[in-house]
Every structure is written in C-alpha cells, then in structure tokens.
C-alpha positions as CSV (number, residue, x, y, z in Angstrom):
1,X,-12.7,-16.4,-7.9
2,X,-13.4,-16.1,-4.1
3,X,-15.0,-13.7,-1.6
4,X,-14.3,-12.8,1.9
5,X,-17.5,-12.9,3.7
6,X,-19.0,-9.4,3.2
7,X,-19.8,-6.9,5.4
8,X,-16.4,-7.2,6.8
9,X,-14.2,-7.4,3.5
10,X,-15.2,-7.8,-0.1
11,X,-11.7,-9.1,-1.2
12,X,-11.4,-11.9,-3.7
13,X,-8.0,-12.6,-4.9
14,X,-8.2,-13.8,-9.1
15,X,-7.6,-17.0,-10.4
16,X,-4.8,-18.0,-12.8
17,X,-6.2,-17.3,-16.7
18,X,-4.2,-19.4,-19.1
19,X,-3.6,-16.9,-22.5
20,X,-0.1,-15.1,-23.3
21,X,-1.0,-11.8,-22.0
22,X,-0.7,-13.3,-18.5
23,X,1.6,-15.4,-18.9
24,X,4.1,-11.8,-20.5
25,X,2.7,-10.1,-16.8
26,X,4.0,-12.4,-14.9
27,X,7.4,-12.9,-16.3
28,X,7.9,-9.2,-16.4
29,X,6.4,-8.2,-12.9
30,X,7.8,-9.2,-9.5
31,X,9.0,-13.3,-8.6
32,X,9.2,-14.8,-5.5
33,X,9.4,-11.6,-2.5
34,X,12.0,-11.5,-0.2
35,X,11.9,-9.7,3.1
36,X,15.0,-8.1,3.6
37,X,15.5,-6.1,7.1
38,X,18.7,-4.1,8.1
39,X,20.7,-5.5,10.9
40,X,19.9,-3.3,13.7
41,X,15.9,-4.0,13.2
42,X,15.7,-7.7,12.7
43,X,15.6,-10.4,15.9
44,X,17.5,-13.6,15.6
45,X,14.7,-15.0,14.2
46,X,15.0,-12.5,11.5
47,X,11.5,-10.9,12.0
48,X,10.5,-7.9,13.6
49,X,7.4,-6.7,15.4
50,X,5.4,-3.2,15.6
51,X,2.4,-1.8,17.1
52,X,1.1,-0.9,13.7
53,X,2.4,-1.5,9.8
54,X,1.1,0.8,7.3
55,X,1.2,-0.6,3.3
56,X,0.2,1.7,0.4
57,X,-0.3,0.0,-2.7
58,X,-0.1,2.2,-6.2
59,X,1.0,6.0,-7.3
60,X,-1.9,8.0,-5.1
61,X,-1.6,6.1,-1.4
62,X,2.2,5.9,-1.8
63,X,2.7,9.4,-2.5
64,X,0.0,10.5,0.6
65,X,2.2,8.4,3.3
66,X,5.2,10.0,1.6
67,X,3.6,13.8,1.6
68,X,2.4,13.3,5.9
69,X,4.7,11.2,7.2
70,X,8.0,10.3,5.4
71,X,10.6,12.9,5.2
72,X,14.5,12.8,5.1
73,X,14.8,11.9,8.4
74,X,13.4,8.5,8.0
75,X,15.2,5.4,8.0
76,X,15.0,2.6,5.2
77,X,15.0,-0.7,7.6
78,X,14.0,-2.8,5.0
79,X,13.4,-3.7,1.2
80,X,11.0,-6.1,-0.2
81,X,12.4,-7.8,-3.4
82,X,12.3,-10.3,-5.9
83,X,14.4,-13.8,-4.9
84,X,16.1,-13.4,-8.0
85,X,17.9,-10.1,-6.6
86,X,21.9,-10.7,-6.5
87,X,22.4,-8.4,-3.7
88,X,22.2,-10.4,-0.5
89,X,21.4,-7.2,1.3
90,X,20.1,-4.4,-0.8
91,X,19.5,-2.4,3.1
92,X,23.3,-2.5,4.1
93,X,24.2,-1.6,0.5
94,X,22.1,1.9,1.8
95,X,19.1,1.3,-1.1
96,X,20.2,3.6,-3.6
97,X,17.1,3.7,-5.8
98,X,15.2,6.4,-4.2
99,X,13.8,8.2,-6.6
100,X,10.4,9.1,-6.6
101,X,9.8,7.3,-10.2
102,X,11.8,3.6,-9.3
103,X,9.8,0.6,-8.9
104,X,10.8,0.0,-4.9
105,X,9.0,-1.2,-2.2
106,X,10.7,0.2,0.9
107,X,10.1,0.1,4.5
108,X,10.7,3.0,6.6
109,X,11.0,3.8,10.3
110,X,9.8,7.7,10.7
111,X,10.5,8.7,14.5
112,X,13.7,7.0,15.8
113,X,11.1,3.9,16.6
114,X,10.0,0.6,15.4
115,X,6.8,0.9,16.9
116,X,5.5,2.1,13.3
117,X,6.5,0.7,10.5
118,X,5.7,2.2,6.5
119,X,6.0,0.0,3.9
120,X,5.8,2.4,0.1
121,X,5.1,-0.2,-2.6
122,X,5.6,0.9,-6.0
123,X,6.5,-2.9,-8.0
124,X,4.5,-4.4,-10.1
125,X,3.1,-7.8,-8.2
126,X,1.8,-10.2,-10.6
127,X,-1.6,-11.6,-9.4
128,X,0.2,-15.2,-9.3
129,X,2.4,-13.9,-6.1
130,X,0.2,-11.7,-4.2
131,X,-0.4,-14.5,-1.9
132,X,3.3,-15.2,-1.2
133,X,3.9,-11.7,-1.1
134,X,1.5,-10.9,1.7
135,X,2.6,-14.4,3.7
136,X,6.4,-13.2,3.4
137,X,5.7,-9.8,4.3
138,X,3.4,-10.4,6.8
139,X,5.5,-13.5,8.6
140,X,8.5,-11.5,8.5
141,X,6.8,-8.2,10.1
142,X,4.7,-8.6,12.9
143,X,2.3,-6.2,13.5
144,X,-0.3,-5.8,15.8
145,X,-2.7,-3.8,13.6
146,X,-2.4,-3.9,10.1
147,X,-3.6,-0.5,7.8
148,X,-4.1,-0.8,4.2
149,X,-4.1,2.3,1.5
150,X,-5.3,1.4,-2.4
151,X,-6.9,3.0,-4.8
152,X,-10.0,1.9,-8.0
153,X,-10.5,3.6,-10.8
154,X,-14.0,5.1,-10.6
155,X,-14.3,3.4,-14.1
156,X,-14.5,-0.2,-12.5
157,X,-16.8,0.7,-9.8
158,X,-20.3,0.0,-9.8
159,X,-21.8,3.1,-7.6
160,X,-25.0,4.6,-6.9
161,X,-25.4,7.7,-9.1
162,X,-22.7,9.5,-11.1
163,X,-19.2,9.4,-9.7
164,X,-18.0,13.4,-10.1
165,X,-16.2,13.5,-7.4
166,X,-13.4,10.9,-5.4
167,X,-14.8,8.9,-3.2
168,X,-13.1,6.9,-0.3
169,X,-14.6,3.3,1.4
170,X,-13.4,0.9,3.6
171,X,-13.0,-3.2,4.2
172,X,-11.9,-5.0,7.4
173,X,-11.1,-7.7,9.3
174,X,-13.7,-9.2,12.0
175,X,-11.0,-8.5,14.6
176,X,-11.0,-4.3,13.6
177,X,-12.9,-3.0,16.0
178,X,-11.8,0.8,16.2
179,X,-14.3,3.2,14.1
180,X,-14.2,3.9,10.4
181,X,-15.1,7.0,9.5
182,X,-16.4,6.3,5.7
183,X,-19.1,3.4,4.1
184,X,-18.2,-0.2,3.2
185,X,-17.3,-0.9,-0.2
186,X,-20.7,-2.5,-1.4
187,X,-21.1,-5.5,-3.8
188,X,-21.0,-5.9,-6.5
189,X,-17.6,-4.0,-6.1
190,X,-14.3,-6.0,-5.4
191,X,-10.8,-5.1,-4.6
192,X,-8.2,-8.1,-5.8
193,X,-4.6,-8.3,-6.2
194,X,-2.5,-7.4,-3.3
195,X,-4.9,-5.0,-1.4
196,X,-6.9,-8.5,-1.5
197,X,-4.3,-10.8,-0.4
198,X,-2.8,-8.8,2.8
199,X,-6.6,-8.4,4.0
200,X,-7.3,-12.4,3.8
201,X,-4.1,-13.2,5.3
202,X,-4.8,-10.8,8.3
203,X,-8.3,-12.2,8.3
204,X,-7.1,-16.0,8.1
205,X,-4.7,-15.2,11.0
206,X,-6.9,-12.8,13.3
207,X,-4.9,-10.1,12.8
208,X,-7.2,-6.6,12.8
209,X,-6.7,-5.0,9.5
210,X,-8.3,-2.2,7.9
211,X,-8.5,-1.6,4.0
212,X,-9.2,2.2,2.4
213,X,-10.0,2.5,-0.6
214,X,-9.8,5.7,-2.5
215,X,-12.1,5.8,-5.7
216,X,-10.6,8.1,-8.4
217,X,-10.6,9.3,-11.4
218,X,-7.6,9.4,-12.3
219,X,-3.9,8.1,-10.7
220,X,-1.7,10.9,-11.6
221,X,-0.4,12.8,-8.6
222,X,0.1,16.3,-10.9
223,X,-3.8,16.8,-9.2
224,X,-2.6,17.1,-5.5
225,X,-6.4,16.9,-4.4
226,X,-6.7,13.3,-5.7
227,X,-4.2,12.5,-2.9
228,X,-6.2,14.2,-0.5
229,X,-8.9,11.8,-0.8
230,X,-6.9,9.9,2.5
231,X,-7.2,13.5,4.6
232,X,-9.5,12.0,6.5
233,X,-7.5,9.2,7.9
234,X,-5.4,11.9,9.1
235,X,-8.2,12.7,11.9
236,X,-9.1,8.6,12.0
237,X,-7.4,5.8,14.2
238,X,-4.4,4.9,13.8
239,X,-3.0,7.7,12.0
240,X,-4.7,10.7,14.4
241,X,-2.3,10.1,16.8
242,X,1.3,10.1,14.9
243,X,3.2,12.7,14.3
244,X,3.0,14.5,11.1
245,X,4.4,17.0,8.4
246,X,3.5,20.2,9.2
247,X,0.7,22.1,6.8
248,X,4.0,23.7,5.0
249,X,6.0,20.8,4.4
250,X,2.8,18.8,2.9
251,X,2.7,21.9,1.0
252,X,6.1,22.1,-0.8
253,X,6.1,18.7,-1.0
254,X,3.1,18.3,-3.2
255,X,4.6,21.4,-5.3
256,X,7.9,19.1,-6.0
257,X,5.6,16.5,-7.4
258,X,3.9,18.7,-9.6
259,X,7.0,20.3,-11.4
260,X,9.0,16.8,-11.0
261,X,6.5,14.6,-11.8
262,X,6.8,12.2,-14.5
263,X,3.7,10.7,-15.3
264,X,0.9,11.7,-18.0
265,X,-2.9,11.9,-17.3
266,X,-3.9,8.3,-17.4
267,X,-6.8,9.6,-19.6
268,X,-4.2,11.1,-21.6
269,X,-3.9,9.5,-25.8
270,X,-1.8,10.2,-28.8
C-alpha cells in the first residue's frame, strides 16, 4: 500500500492479496478497458480533448450527474469496456444498454459540445485494473481539468465525533488551484480503487484534478437527499458555470428513481 503525499491527496491504490476471494473478483469484474469513441468525436489519433471531464464512480455520484446534467438530449460519444467485448464498436451500434440498472460506463456530451465531457461509471473495476483503466481513459480523453465524484461509507471512515449526518470532503492535485468549498479528507482516512488511481495518474502527469468525496450512510438512491450531498458543487467551480436541469426536471427525475428503483437498503437483511 502507497500514499499520495497528503494535504493534497490521500489516495493509495491496494496491493494484490493472494486468497480465492480475490482471485473470484477479478475474474468476474471488468478486464483490460477499452476506450471506445464514436466517429464524429475522435481525431486521427483516436483521442479527443476537452476543457473539463467529469467521472462519477458508484450508485450516488452517477445518479447526481445524471439528475443535473444528463437528459435525453445528450449524446453517447463513447463507451469504456472490457477488451474482451466482441463488438468492435459498441458506440456506432447506438449503446443499447441504457437502463438505469446495467453495468455501463458511458460518456456523454450534454450541449451540442465537446468542451465537456461526462463519463457515468457503473462496472465493477477490479482493484488489479484501476491503474490501466485510469491510463486508458485518461490517454484517450484529454482533458484540461479533471473532476472526480465518489462516495465512502460512513462505516469505514474514521471522523471526529458521531457521523449522523452525510458529510462531503475533498483531495487534489498540486496543480488544482481553483477553491474547494469543503475540508480535506484527513488521515487516517483513504480513498483506493479507481477514485485513487485517476487522482495519481492526474497527479503523475500534472494534470489539475479534484476528488469529492461524499460520506454516506447508505448508497441507495430511494433517499433522494443522500444524492444531494454534491448540491454544493453545483454553486462550486467547475460545475457553477454549466448549464443545468431546471429545479422541476431534478425533481421528476429523482421521483422516477424512487418508484423505478431497483435496489434495497444496503443496511437491509433477511
């Protein structure tokens, strides 16, 4: 295990741990990533730059950049997928898997412009590729400012006091130097996995980057105040200045998930 000099990031990306139950995760989760782009966005080289690239990592931060900023208007410009995929381009065959519940990890272009790019990812990343995930991703889009939603359970988190409420913190970069509106995530708390691995690549390669972490106490989405834990950002660089959903369209959004939703409490047992 390794650490990203603190104050600017507590990231550590794990170790490989030799026993069955690892070895079972990584068959089952996601292989090798491939960057796929649709035609229109790509360059010759087959990359594609923007002023800023927003990735949310679990249920809660892919469902806020869905609920302020994604709608039906946006475009699907690209797919991020296992190398073991048959389709040689999963974008020109139009992405079918949309649902809300399918394990995707989509890019989207929201206004007509490539100057902001969303990336929703809902796989299951094995610890083993997070660092080739965040090197494809990140060599294949490049972006000038990098913004990163994830989420902690408050269960893992060592806090001052009694957590009874969610609680949002931030890492960076050294080369982030617009304001964060919230605390640094303090040791002896870490963030690993992919969260982890984009913010060391963006550090290694001087590109600013901004983590948020939302602390919660629980991941369903049926609670639409757990995903407003990231409101804030809304009134924070970069996001201040983009255009969003409008009050009602957050609104009836957030009701869809609640009658359509699939999940259970995590806290839930029978």
């Amino acid at each position: 295990m390794w650490e990203v000099v603190y104050p600017t990031s507590r990231a550590v990306e794990l170790g490989v741990e030799d026993d069955e139950e690892e070895k079972c995760l990584f068959e089952e989760s996601f292989n090798t990533p491939v960057v796929r782009l649709s035609n229109e966005l790509q360059s010759e080289v087959k990359t594609v730059s923007c002023k800023l690239l927003v990735l949310a990592f679990d249920r809660i931060p892919t469902t806020f950049i869905e609920a302020h900023f994604i709608n039906n208007k946006s475009q699907i410009v690209g797919v991020v997928s296992s190398a073991n995929t048959k389709e040689e381009c999963p974008v020109s065959n139009s992405l079918r898997q949309t649902a809300r519940s399918d394990k995707t990890c989509f890019v989207h272009s929201t206004y007509g412009s490539n100057e902001v790019l969303f990336c929703q990812c809902k796989v299951d990343v094995s610890a083993e590729s997070c660092h080739n995930w965040a090197n494809e991703v990140l060599s294949c889009i490049k972006a000038e400012k990098v913004l990163i939603l994830s989420t902690l359970p408050s269960s893992v988190c060592s806090l001052d006091g009694d957590i009874d409420s969610d609680l949002i913190f931030a890492l960076k970069t050294d080369s982030w130097k617009r304001s964060i509106n919230c605390q640094f995530l303090s040791p002896p708390n870490i963030v690993s996995n992919l969260p982890a691995a984009v913010l060391t690549h963006c550090q290694i390669f001087n590109i600013p980057a901004v983590l948020y972490i939302g602390i919660t106490r629980t991941d369903s989405t049926q609670d639409s105040s757990v995903i407003e834990i990231f409101n804030l950002l809304l009134e924070t660089e970069p996001l201040k200045d983009l255009p969003k959903h409008s009050k009602t369209e957050t609104a009836q959004f957030l009701k869809s998930i609640k009658i359509a939703c699939p999940y259970l409490e995590s806290n839930m047992y029978i």
